[in-house]
N, CA, C and O atoms as a Tinker XYZ file with bonds, in Angstrom:
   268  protein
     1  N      5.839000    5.671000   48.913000    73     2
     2  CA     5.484000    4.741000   47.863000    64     1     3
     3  C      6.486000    3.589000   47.907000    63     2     4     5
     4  O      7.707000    3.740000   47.879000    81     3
     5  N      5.912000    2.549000   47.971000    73     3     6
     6  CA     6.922000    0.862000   48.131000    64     5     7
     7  C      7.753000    1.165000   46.459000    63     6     8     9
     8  O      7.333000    1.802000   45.494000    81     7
     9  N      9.088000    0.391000   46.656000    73     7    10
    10  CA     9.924000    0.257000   45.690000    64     9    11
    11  C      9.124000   -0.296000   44.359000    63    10    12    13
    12  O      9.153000    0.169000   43.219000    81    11
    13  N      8.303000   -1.587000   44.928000    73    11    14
    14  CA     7.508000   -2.007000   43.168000    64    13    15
    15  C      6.576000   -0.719000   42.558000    63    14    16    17
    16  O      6.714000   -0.184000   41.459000    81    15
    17  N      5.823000   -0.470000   43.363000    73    15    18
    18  CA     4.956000    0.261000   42.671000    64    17    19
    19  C      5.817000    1.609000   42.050000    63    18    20    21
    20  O      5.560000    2.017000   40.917000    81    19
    21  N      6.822000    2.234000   42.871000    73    19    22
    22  CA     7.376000    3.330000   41.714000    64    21    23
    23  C      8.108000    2.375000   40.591000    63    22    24    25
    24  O      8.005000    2.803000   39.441000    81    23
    25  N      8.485000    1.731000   40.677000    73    23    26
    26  CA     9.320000    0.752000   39.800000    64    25    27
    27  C      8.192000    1.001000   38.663000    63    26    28    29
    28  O      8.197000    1.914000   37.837000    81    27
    29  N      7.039000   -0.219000   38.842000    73    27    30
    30  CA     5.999000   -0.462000   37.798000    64    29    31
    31  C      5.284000    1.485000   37.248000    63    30    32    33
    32  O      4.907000    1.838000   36.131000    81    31
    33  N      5.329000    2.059000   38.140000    73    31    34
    34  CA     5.080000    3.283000   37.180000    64    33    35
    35  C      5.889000    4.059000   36.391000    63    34    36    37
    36  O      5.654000    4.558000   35.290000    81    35
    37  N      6.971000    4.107000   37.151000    73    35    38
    38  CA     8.257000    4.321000   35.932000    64    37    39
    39  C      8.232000    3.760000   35.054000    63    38    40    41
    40  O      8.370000    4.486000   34.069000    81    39
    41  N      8.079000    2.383000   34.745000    73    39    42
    42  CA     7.884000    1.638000   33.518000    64    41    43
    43  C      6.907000    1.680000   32.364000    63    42    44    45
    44  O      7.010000    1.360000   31.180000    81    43
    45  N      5.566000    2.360000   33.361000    73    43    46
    46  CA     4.267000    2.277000   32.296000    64    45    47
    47  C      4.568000    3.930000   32.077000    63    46    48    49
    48  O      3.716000    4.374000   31.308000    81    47
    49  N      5.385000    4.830000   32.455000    73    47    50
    50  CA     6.009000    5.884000   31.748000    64    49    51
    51  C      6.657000    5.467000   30.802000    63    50    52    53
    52  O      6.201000    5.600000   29.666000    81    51
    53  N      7.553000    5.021000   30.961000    73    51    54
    54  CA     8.802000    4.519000   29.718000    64    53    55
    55  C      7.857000    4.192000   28.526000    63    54    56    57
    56  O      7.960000    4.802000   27.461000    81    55
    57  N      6.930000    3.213000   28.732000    73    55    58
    58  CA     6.035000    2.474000   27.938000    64    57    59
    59  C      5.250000    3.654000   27.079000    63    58    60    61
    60  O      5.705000    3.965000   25.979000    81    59
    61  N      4.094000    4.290000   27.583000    73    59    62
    62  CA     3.782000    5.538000   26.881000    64    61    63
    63  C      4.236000    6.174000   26.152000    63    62    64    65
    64  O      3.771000    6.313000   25.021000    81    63
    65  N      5.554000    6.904000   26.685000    73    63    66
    66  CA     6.817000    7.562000   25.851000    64    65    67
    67  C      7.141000    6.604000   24.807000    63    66    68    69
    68  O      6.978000    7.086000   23.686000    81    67
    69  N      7.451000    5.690000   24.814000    73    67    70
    70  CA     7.462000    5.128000   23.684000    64    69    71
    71  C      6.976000    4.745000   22.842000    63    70    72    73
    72  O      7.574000    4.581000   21.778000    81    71
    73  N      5.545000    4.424000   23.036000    73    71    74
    74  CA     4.486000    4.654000   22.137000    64    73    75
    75  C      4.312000    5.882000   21.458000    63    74    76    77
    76  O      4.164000    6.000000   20.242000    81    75
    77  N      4.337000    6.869000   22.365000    73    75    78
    78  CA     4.093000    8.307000   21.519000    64    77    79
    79  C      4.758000    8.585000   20.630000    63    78    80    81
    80  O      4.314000    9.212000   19.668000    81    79
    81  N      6.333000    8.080000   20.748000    73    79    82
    82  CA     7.411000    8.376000   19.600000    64    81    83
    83  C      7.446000    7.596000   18.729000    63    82    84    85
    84  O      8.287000    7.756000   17.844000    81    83
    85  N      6.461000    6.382000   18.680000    73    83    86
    86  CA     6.087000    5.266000   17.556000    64    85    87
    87  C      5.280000    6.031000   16.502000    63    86    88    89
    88  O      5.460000    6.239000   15.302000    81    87
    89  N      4.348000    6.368000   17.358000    73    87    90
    90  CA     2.816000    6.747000   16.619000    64    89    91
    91  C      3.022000    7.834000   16.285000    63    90    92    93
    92  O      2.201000    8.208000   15.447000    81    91
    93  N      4.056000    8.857000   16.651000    73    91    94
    94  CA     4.275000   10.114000   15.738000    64    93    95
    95  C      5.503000    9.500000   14.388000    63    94    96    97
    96  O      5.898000   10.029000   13.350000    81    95
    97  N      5.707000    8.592000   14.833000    73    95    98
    98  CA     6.876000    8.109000   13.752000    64    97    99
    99  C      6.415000    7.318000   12.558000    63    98   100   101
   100  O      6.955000    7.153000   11.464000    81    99
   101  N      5.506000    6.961000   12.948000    73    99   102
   102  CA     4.878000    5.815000   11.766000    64   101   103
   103  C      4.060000    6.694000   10.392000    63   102   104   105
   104  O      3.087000    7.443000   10.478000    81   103
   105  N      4.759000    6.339000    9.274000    73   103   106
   106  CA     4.138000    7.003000    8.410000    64   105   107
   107  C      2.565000    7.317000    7.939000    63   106   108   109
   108  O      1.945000    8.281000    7.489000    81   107
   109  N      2.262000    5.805000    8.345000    73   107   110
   110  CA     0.701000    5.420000    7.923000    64   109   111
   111  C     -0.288000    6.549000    8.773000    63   110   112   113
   112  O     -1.411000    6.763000    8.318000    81   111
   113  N      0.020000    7.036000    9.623000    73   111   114
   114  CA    -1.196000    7.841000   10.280000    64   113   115
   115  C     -0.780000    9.167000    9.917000    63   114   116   117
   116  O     -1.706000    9.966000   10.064000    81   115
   117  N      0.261000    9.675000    9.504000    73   115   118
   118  CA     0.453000   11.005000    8.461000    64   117   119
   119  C      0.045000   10.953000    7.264000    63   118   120   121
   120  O     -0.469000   11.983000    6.827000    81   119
   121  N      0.131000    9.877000    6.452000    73   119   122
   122  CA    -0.508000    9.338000    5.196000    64   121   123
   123  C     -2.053000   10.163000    5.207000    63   122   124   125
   124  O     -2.554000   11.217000    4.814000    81   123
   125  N     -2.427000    8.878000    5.957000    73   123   126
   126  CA    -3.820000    8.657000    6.163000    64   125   127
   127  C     -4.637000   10.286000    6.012000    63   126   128   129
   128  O     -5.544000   10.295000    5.179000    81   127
   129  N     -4.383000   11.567000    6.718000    73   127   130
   130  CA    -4.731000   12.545000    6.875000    64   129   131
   131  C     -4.116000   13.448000    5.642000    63   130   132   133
   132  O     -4.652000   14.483000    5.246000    81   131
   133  N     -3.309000   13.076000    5.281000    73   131   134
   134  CA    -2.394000   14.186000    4.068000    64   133   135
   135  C     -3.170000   13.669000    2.701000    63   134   136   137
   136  O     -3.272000   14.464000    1.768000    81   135
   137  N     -3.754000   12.246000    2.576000    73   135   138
   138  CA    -5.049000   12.061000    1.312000    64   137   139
   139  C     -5.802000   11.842000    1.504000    63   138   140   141
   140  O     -6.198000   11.288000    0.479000    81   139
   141  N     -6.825000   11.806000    2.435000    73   139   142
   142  CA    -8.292000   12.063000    3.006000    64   141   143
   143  C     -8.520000   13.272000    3.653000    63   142   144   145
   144  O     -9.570000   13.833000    3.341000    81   143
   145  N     -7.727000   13.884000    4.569000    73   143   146
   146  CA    -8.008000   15.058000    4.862000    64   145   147
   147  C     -8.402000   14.710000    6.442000    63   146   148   149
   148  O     -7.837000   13.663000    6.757000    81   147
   149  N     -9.019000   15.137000    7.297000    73   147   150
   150  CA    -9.467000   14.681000    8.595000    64   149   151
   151  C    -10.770000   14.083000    8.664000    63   150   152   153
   152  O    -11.564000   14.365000    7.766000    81   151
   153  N    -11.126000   13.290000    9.597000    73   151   154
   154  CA   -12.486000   12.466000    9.510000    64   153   155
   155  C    -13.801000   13.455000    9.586000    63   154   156   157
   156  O    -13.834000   14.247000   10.527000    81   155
   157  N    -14.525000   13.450000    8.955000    73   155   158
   158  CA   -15.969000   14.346000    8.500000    64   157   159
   159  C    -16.893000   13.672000    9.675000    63   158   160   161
   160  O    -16.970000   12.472000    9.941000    81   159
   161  N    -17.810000   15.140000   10.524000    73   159   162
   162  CA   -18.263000   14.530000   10.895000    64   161   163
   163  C    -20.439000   15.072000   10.502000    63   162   164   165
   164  O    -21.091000   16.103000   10.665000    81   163
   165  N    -20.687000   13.989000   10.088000    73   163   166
   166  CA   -21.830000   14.051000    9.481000    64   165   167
   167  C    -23.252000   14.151000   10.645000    63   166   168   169
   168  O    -24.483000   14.122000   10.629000    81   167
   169  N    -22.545000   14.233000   11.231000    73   167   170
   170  CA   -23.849000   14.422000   12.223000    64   169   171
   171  C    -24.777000   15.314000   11.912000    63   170   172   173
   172  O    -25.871000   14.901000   11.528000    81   171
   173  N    -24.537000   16.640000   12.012000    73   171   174
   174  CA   -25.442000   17.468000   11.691000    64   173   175
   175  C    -26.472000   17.440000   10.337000    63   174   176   177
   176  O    -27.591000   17.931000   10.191000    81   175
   177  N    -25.902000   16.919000    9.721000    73   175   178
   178  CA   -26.742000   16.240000    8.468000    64   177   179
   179  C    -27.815000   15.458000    8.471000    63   178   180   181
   180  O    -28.907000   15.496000    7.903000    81   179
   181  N    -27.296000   14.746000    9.215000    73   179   182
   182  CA   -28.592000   13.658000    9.592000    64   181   183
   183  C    -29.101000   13.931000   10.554000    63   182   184   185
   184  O    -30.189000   13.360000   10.483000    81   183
   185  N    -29.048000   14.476000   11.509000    73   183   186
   186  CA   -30.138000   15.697000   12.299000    64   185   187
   187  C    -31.209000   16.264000   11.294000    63   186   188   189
   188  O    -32.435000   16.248000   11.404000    81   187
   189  N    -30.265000   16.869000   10.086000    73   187   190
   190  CA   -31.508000   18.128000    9.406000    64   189   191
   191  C    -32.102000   17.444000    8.943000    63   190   192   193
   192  O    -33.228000   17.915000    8.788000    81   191
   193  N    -31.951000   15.861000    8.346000    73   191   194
   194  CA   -32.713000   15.031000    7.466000    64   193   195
   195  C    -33.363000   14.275000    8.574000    63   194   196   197
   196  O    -34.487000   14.108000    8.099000    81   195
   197  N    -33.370000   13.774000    9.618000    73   195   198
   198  CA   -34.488000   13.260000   10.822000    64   197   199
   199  C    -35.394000   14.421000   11.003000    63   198   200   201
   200  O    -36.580000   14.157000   11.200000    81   199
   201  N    -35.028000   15.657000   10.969000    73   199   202
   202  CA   -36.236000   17.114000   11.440000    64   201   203
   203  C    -36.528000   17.214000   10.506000    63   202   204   205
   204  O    -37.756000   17.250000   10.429000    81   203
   205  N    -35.925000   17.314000    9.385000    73   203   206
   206  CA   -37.184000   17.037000    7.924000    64   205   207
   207  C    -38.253000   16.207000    8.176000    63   206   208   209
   208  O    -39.411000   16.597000    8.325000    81   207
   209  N    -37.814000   14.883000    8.232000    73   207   210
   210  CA   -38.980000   13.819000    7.879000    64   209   211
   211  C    -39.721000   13.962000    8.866000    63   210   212   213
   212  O    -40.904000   13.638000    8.767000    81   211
   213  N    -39.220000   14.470000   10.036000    73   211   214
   214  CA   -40.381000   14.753000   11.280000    64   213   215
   215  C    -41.516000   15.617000   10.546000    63   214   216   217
   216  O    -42.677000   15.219000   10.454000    81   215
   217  N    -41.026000   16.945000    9.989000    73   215   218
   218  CA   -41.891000   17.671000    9.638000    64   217   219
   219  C    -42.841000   17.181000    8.687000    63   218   220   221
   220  O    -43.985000   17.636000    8.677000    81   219
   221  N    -42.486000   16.330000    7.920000    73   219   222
   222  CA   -43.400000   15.575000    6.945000    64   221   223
   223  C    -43.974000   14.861000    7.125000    63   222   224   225
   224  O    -44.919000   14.915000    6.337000    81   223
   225  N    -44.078000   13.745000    8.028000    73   223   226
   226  CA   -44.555000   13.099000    9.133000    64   225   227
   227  C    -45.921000   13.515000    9.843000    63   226   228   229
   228  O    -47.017000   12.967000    9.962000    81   227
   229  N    -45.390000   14.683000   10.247000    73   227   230
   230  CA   -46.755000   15.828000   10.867000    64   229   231
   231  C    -47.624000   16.507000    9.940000    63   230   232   233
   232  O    -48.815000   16.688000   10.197000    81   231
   233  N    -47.142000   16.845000    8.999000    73   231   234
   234  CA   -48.112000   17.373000    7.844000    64   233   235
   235  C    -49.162000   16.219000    7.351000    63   234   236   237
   236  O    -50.378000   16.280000    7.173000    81   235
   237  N    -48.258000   15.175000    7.201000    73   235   238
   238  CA   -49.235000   13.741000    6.602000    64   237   239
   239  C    -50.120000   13.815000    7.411000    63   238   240   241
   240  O    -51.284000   14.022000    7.067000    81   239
   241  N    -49.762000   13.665000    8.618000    73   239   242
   242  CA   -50.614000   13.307000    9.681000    64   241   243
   243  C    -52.077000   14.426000    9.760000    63   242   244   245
   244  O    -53.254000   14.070000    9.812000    81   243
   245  N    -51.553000   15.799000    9.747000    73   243   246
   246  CA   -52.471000   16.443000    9.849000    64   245   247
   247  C    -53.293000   16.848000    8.560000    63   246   248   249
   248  O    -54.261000   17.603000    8.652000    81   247
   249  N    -52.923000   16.381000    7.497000    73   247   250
   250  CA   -53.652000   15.922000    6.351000    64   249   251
   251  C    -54.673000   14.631000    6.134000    63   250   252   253
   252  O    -55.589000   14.503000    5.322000    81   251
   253  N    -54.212000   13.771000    7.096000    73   251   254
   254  CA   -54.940000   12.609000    6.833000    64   253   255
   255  C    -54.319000   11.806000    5.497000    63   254   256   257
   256  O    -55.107000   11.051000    4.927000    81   255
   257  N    -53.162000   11.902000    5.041000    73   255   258
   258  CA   -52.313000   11.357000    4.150000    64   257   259
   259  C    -52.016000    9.793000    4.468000    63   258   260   261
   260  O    -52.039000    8.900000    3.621000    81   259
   261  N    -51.712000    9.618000    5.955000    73   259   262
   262  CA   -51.440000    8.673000    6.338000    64   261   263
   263  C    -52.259000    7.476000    6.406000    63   262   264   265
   264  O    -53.419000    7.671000    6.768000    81   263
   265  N    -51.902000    6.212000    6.125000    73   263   266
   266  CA   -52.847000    4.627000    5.808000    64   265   267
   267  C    -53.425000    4.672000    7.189000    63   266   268
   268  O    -54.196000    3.789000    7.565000    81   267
């Protein structure tokens, strides 16, 4: 490996590492989770409510409900 390129990767090591010890250091993203709690994820919800309306959808339909 040529001298720059270990050079420049040693550096974008250094760089990382130091980010990581930012972003575990910074209060705001411990905050954030200690009074909201972790991000919710709602997906499955709105799955059961799209296969609902499907099902209702098809009933209309096979009722003749529909305009």
């Amino acid at each position: 490996m040529s001298r720059s390129r270990a050079f420049n990767r040693f550096h974008r090591f250094l760089a990382r590492q130091k980010r990581r010890g930012l972003r575990s250091a910074l209060p705001q993203h411990k905050m954030d989770y200690e009074y909201y709690g972790s991000p919710i994820d709602h997906s499955r919800d709105i799955l059961n409510r799209l296969k609902g309306r499907e099902v209702e959808l098809e009933l209309m339909d096979d009722l003749g409900l529909t305009g």
